[in-house]
Each structure stands twice: as C-alpha cells, then as structure tokens.
C-alpha positions in Angstrom: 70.3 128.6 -6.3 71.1 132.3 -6.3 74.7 133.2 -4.3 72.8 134.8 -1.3 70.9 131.7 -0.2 73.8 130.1 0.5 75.7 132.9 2.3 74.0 133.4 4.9 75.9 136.3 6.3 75.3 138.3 3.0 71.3 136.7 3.4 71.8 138.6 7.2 73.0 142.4 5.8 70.3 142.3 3.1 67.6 141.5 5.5 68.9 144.3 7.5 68.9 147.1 4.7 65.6 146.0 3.0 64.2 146.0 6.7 65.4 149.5 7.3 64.8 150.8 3.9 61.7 149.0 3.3 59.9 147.2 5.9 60.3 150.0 9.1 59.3 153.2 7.0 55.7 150.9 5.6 55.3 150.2 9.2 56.0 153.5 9.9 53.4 155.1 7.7 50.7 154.2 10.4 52.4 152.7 13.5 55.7 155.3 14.6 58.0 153.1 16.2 59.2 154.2 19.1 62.4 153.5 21.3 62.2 150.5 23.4 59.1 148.9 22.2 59.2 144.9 22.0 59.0 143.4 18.9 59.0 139.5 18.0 59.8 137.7 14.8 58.1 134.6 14.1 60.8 132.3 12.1 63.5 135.1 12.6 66.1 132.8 10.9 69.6 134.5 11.8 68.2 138.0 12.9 68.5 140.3 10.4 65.3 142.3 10.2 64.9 142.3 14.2 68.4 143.9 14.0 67.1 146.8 11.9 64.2 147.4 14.9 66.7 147.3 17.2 69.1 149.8 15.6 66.1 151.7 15.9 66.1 151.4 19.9 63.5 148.4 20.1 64.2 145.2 22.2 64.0 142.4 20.3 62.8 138.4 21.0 63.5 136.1 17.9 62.0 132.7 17.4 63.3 130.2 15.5 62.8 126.2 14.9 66.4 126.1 13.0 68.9 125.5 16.2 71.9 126.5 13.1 70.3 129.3 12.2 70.6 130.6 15.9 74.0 129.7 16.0 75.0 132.4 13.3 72.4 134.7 14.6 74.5 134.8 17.9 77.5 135.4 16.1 76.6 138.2 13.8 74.3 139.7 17.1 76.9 139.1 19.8 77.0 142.5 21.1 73.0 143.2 20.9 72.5 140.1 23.0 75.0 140.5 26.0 73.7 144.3 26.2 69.8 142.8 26.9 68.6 144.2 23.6 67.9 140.9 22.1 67.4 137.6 23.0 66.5 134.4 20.6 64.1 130.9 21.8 64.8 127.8 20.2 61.1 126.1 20.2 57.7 125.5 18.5 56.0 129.4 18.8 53.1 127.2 19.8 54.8 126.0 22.9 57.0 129.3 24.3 55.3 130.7 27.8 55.1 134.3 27.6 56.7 135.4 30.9 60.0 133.1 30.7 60.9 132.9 27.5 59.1 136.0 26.1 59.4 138.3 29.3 56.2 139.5 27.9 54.2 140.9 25.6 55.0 143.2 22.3 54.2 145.9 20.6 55.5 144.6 16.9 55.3 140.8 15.7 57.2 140.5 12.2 56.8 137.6 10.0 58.7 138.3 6.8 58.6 135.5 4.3 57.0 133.1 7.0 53.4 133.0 6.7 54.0 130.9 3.4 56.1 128.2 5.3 52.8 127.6 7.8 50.7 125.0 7.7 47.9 126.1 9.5 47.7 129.7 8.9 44.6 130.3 10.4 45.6 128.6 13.8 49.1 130.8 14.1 47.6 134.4 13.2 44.9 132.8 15.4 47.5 132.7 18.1 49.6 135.6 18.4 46.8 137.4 19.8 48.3 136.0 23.2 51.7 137.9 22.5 50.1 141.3 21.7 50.1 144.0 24.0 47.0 146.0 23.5 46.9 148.0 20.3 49.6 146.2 19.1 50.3 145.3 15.3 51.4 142.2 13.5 53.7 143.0 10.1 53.7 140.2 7.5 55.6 140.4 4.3 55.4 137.0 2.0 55.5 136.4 -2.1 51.7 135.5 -3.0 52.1 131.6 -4.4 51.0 131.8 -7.9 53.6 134.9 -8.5 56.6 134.1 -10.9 58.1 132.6 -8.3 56.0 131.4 -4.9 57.2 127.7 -5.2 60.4 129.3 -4.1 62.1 127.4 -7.2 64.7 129.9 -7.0 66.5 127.6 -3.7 66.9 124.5 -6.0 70.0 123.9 -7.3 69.4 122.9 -11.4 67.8 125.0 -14.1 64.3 124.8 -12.4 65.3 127.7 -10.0 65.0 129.9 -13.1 61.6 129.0 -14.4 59.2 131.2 -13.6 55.5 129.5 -12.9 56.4 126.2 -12.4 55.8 125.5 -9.1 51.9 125.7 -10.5 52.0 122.5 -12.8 49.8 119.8 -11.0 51.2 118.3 -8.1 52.2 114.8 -10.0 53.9 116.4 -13.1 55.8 119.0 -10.4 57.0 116.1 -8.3 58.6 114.4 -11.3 60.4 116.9 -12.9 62.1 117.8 -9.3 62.5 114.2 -9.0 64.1 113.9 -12.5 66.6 117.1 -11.7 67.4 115.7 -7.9 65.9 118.4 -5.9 64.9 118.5 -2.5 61.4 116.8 -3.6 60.2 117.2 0.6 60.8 120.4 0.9 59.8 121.8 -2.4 55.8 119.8 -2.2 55.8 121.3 1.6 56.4 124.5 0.2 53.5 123.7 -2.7 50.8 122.6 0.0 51.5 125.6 2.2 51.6 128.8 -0.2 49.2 131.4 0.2 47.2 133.5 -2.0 46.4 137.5 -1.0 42.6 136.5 -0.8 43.1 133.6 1.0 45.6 135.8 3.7 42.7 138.7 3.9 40.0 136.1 4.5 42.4 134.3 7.4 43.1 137.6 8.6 39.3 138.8 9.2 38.0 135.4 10.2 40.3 135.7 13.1 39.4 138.8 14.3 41.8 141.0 12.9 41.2 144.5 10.5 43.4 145.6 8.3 45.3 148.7 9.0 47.8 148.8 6.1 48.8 146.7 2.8 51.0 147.1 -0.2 51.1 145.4 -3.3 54.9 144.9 -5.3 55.3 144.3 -8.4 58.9 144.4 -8.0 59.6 143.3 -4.7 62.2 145.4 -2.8 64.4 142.6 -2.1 65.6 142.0 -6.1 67.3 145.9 -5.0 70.1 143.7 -4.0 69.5 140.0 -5.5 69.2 142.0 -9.2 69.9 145.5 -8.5 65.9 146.6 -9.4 64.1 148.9 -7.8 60.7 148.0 -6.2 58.3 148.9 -7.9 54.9 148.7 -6.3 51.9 147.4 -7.9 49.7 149.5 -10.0 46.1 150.5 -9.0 44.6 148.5 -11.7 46.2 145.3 -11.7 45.6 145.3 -7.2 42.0 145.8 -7.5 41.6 142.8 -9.6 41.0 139.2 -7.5 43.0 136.5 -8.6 44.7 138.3 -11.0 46.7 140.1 -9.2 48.4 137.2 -7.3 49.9 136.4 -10.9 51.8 139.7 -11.2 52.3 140.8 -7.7 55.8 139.5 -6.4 55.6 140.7 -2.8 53.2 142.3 -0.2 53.2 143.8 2.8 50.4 144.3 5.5 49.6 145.2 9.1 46.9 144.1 11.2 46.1 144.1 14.5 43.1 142.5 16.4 39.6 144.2 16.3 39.4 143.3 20.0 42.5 145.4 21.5 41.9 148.3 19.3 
C-alpha cells in the first residue's frame, strides 16, 4: 500500500493541492467559478477537494457513506463547518431530500475517483439531474479500468500493489492470486465488476441526457505530482483519438457535463 493511503491527513492536503492546482483551473477553462456558488461531492471521503472550492468562496455539501471518514473530515474542516461554509450528510445519495439535507440545489457536483466505485453508473449520473440548478455542471475525474492500474492494486498490502495490469487477468485466476497473498478479496472483485472504460463513461453520459462540455485525457495523472513527484503529463493527440486503446495508456481523465435539458 503506498504511505498516503493510509494517512489520511496527508490523503486530505494532497486532495486539496491537486484540486486547486488541477481540478478548479480544468473546470475553470469553461465554467468560472464564482464566490458563493454551491457545489456537492458525491463520495467526498474526508473533504479535501470541496475544501479547495471553498477556499475559493463556494459553499460546500459533502456526501459520504463512510461515517469514519466524516469524522476526520470534521476535524480537519472544523472551522469551515461552524462558519456555514460547509456541511457533510451521512446517507445513500439516493436517499438525501434536497431541501433538508441539501438546502438546495448546486451549481458544481464533483465526483473525483467515484464514478469507478458505482454500481449502476447509469442510474447515479442519471440522478443528479435532481441536484442541479439550471446550467449547472457535473465534474468527474476517475482512472479508466484497463490503465496500469484501474483495479486500484496499489491499496493492497503485498507485492500485487506494484504490478501494473493485473487487475485484467480473468476473474478466476485474479481471485486466487489475491486469495493466495491475503488481500481484501471483497473489495478488490467489487472494484473489478464496477470499473469503467472512457467509452463506456461517454456512452452513459449521452444516453442520459447529458453533452459534453469539457474532457481531458492524462497520461500522467496529476496526482503521482505528490505520490512520485511526476508531473502530469496529458495525453497525446494521437494515442486519445484511438478507442480502446487509449484506456490502456491513459492514467486519468477529467470531464464536465451538464444536462442537454437545463442548458
């Protein structure tokens, strides 16, 4: 397992930085965000990229099924929360009401290495169309699964978190060898049967009703600035034009969509 996965305060100030560095100027480039706009994260874990949007002058709702992960989230946030600027909802995004636990609709919905946890994609981009103000825009950022590493291998504790591709063996031969090294078999096959592939997340995205506004393609994602110390590095022309292909070789995307019917 690589050192910030487990320290989850040092997981919290990366998200932060890569947020601001990364994440707000890509919005940026098409949607300016402006002081106190609302903006949700789906699966916020302990808060750090909504604290970037709200360093920014946004007001910020987290959700999050992990009642721990809250827990720190309230501690590292303390001062954000008892000034109104952000508030955090323990429950199934599929069973929040909008008026008491949202206190409305948003401008912004983040979900930043989510999408791939989901597993029914379709119904939750489905969905947040009821938490959208109009012309609204939903941000996702997530690893395509048959890049080096879209098994997220890199969480398990023996050599297997350094070997890149093997999350794609068949589903049998998989589930042995993280038997045989005494991983977390559940969670790594969950993670198998719910990856998603940049074709697959386009399709999704226009079956539902949304267009795409905005997309980029890393091969370096801009996370490994502070799990390696690369730089991003984004995808080359070439290599993103291809189908399939491309899923092998991109390590990270980003897009925003919003729905063809609010526009």
């Amino acid at each position: 397992m690589f050192e910030f996965h487990a320290d989850r305060k040092r997981y919290f100030d990366i998200q932060v930085l890569n947020a601001e560095k990364y994440v707000i100027p890509f919005i940026e480039e098409k949607f300016p965000i402006k002081g106190g706009m609302r903006v949700l994260e789906i699966g916020c874990g302990e808060g750090g990229v909504l604290k970037a949007f709200i360093n920014k002058g946004c007001i910020g709702v987290g959700v999050e099924l992990d009642a721990t992960r809250v827990v720190n989230a309230e501690m590292y946030l303390k001062e954000d929360i008892e000034s109104g600027h952000l508030h955090f909802v323990v429950k199934d995004i599929y069973k929040v009401d909008i008026e008491n636990d949202f206190k409305g609709l948003f401008d912004i919905i983040v979900l930043k290495d989510v999408i791939e946890h989901i597993h029914d994609q379709a119904k939750l981009i489905s969905w947040m169309k009821n938490f959208l103000n109009p012309n609204g825009i939903v941000f996702f950022g997530f690893p395509p699964w048959y890049m080096p590493f879209g098994g997220h291998q890199q969480i398990c504790r023996s050599k297997i978190s350094r070997l890149p591709y093997i999350h794609l063996l068949p589903e049998f031969i998989y589930k042995a060898i993280l038997k045989n090294r005494k991983e977390n078999v559940e969670e790594m096959m969950e993670i198998k049967e719910t990856g998603i592939s940049i074709e697959r997340f386009e399709k999704i995205c226009k079956k539902e009703g949304y267009s795409i506004k905005h997309n980029r393609h890393y091969l370096l994602n801009p996370i490994y600035e502070w799990k390696f110390g690369w730089k991003p590095k984004r995808q080359g022309f070439v290599i993103k034009a291809i189908p399939f292909i491309r899923n092998f070789f991109t390590t990270c995307v980003y897009y925003i969509i919003q729905p063809t019917n609010k526009l």
